[in-house]
Rosetta silent file (secondary structure, phi, psi, omega in degrees, C-alpha in Angstrom):
SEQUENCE: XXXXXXXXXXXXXXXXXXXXXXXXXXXXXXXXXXXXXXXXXXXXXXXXXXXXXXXXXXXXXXXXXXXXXXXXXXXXXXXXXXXXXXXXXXXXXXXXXXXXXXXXXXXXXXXXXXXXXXXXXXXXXXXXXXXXXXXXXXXXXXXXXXXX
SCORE:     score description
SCORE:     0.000 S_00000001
   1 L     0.000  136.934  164.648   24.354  -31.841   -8.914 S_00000001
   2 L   -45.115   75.494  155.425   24.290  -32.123   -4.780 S_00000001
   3 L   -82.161  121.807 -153.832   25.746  -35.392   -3.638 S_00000001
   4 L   -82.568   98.914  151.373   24.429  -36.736   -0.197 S_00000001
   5 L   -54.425  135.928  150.415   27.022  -39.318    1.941 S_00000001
   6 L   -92.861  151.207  169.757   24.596  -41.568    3.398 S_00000001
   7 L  -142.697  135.321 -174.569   26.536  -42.701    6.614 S_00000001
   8 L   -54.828  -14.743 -168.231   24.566  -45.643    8.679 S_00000001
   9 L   -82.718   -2.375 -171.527   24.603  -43.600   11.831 S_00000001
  10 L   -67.198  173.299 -159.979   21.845  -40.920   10.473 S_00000001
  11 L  -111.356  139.842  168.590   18.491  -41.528   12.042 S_00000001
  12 H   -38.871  -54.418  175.209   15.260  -41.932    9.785 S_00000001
  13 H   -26.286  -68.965  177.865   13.993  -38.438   11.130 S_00000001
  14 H   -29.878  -56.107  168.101   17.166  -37.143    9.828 S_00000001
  15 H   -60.458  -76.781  173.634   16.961  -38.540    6.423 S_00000001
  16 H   -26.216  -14.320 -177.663   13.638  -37.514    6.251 S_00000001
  17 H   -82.660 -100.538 -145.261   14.658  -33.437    7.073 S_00000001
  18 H    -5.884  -61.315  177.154   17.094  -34.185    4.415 S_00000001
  19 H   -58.421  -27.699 -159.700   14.676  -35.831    2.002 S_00000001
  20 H   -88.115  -53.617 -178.596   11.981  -32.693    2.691 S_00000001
  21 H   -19.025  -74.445 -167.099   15.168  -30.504    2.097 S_00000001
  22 H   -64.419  -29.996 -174.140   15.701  -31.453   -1.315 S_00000001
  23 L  -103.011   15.887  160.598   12.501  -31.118   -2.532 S_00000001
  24 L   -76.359  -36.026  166.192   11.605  -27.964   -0.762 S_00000001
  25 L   -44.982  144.441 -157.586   13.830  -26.197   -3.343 S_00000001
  26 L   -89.890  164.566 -158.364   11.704  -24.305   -6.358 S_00000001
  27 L   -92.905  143.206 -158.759   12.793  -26.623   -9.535 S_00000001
  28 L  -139.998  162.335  154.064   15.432  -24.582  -11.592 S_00000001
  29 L  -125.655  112.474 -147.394   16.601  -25.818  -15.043 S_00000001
  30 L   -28.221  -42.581  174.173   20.448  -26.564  -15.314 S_00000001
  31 H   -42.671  -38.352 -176.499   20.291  -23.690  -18.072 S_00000001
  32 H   -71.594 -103.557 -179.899   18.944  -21.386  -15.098 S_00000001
  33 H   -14.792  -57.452 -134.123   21.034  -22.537  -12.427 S_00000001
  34 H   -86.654  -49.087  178.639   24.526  -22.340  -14.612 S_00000001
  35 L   -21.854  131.711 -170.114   23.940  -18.254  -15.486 S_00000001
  36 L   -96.160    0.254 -178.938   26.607  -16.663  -13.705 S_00000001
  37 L  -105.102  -22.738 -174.726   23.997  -13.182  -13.035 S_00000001
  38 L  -101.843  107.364  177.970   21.646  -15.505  -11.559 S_00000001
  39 L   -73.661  -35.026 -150.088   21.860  -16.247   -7.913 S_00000001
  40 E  -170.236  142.549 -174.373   18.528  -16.615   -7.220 S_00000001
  41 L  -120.706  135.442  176.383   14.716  -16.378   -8.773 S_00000001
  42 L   -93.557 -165.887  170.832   12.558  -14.580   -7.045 S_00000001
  43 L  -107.327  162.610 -154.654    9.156  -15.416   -7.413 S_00000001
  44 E  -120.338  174.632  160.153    6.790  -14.216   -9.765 S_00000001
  45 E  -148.617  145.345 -178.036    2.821  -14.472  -10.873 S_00000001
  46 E  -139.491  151.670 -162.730    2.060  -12.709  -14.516 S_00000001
  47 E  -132.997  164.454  173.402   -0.928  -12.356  -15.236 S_00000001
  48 E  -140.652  139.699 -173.145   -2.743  -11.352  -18.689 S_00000001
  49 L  -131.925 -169.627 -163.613   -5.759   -9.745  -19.401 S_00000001
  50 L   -56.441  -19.199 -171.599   -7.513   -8.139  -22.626 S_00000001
  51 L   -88.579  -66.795 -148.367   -5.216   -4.861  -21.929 S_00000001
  52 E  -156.399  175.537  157.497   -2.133   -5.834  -20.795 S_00000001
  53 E  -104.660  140.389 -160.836    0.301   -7.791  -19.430 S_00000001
  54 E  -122.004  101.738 -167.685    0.598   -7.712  -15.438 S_00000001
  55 E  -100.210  118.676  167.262    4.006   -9.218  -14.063 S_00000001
  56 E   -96.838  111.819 -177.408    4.117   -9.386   -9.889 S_00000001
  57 E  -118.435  138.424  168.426    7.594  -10.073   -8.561 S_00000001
  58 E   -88.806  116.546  163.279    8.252  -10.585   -4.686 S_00000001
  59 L  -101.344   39.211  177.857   11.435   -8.474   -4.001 S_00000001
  60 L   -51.596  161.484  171.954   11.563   -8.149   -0.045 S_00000001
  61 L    44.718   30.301  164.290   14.411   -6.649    1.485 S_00000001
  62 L  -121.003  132.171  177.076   15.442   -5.233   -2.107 S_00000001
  63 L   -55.302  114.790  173.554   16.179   -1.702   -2.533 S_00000001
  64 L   -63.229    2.212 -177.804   13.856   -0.533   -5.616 S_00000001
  65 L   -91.333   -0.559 -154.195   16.881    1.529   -6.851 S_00000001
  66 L   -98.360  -31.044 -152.107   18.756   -1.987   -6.697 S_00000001
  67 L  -128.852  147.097  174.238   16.366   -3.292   -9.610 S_00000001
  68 E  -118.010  140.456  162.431   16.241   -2.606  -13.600 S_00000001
  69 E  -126.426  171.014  174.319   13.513   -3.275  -15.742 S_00000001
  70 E  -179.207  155.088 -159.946   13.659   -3.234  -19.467 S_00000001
  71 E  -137.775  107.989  176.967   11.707   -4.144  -22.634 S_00000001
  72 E  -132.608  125.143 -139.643   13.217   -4.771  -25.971 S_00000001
  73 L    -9.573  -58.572  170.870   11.086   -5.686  -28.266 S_00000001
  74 L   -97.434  -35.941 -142.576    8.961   -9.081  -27.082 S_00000001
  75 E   -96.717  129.856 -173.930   11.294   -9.673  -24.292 S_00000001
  76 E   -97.200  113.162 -147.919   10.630   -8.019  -20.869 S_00000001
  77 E  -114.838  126.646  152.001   14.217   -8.308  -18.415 S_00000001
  78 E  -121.188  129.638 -120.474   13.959   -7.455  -14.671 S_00000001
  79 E   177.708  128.637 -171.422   17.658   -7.570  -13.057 S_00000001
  80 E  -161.433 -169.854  163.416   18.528   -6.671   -9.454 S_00000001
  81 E  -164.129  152.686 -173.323   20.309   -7.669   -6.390 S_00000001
  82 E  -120.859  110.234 -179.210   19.587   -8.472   -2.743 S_00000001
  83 L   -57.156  118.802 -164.786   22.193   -7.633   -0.758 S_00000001
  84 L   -39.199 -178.645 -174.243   23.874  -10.352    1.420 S_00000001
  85 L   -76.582  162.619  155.811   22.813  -10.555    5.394 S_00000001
  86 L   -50.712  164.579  170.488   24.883   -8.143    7.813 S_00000001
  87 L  -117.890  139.291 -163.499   27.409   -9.448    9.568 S_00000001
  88 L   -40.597  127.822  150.074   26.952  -11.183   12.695 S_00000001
  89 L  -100.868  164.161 -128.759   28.456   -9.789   15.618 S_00000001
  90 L   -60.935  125.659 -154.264   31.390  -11.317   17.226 S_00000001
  91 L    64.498    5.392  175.737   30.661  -14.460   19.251 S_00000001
  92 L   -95.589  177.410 -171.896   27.287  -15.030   17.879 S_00000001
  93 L  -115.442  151.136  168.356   26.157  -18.021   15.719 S_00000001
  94 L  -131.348  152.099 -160.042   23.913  -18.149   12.872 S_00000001
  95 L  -112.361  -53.823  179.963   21.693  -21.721   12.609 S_00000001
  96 L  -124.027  143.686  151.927   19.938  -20.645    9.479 S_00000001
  97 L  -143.162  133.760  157.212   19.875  -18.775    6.609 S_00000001
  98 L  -142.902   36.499  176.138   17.219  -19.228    4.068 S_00000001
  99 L  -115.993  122.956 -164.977   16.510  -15.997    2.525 S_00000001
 100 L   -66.265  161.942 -157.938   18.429  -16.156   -0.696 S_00000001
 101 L  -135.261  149.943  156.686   21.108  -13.183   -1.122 S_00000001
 102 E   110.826 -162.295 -151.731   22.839  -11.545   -4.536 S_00000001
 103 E   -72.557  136.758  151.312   22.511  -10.697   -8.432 S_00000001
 104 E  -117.624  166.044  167.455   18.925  -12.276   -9.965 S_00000001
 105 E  -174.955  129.157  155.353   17.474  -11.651  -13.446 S_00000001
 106 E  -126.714  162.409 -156.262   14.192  -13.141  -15.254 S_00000001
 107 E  -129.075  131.720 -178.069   13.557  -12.717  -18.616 S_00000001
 108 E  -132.551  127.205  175.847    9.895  -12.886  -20.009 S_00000001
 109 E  -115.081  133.141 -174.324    9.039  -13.131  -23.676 S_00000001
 110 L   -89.753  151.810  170.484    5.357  -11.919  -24.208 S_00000001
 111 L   -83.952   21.721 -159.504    3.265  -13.332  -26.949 S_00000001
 112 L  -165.468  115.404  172.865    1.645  -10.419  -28.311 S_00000001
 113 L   -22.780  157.672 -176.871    3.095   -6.834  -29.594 S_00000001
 114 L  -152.221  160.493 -149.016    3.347   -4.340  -26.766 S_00000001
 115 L  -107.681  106.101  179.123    3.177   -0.806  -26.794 S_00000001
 116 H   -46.437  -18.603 -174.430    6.753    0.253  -25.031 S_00000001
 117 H   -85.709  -26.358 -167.007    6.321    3.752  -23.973 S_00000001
 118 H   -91.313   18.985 -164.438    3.183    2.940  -21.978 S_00000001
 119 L   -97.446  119.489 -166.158    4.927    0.692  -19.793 S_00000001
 120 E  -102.536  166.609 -165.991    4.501    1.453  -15.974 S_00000001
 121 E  -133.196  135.363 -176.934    7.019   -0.031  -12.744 S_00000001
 122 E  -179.146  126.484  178.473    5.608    0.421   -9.784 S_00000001
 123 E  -123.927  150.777  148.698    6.948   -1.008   -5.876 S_00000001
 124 E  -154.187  171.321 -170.728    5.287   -1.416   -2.774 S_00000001
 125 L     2.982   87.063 -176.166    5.514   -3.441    0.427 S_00000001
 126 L    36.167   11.739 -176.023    8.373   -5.508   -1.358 S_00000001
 127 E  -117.367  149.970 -179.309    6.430   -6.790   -4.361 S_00000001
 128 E   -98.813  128.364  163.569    7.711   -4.987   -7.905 S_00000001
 129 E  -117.723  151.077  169.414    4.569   -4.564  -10.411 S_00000001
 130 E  -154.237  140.762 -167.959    5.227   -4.150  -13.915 S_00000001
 131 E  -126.048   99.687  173.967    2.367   -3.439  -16.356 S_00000001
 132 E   -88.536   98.809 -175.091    3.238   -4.189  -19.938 S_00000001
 133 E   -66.925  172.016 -156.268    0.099   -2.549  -22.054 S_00000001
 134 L  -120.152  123.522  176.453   -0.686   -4.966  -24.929 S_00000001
 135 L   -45.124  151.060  170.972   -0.334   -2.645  -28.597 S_00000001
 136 L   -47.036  -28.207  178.274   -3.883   -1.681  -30.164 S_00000001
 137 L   -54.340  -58.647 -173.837   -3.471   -4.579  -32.748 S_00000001
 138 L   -55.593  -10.684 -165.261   -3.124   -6.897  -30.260 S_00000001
 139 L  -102.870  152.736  173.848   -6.016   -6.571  -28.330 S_00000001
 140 L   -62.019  125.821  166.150   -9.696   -8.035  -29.076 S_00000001
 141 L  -115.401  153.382 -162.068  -11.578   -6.231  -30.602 S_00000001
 142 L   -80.619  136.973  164.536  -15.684   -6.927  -30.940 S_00000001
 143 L  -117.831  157.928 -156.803  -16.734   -6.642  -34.631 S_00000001
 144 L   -96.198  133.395  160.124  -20.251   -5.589  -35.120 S_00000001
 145 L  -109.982  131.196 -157.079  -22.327   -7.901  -38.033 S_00000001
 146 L   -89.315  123.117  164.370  -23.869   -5.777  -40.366 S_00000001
 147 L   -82.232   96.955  166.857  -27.418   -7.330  -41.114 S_00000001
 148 L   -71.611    0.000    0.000  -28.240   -6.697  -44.772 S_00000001
């Protein structure tokens, strides 16, 4: 955990960046945070439909040769890195940085068999798709009632 000096000379304003600060951060869970592979999450939206499972990850400014996917039996692993910024040259300043840099990995365990071989990867304009098909078992099927 982050501990803040309060000092009396800050300004409300101030506090208030501060205050917006902390809670601008996406919510992590100390379990998260402590992984030594994990720098950084990007973010994701998965989505599931009668077929498949559909995972969308925002990767900007990551090389797709930079990123692994992998599937072992429920649990689907995507593992990468974003390489830190360049370095500045010599007498300039940097004010901000707030595009996170270094190793990530999220781990997703699906709820439903999946059929591993059919599983496609696919990048464009920085977002990673990965389309986990859902095994034959798994999926609904309509059953017809036989009127006697």
């Amino acid at each position: 955990m982050t501990y803040m000096r309060l000092t009396p000379s800050r300004t409300p304003a101030s506090l208030e960046e501060e205050v917006n600060r902390l809670f601008s951060r996406p919510f992590r869970p100390a379990i998260l945070a402590a992984r030594p592979t994990a720098a950084w999450l990007p973010p994701v939206n998965v989505h599931e439909s009668p077929e498949a499972y559909t995972v969308e990850m925002d990767l900007p400014g990551v090389n797709p040769k930079d990123v692994k996917v992998r599937l072992i039996e429920d649990r689907l692993t995507i593992q990468g890195e974003r390489p830190a910024p360049a370095e500045q040259p010599e007498g300039s300043r940097t004010h901000r940085i707030e595009r996170p840099s270094g190793k990530f990995e999220r781990v997703f365990t699906l709820p439903a068999p999946v059929e591993a071989g059919a599983v496609k990867a696919a990048y464009k304009d920085g977002v990673l798709e990965v389309r986990v098909p859902k095994a034959p078992a798994a999926r609904p099927q309509d059953i017809e009632i036989e009127v006697r």
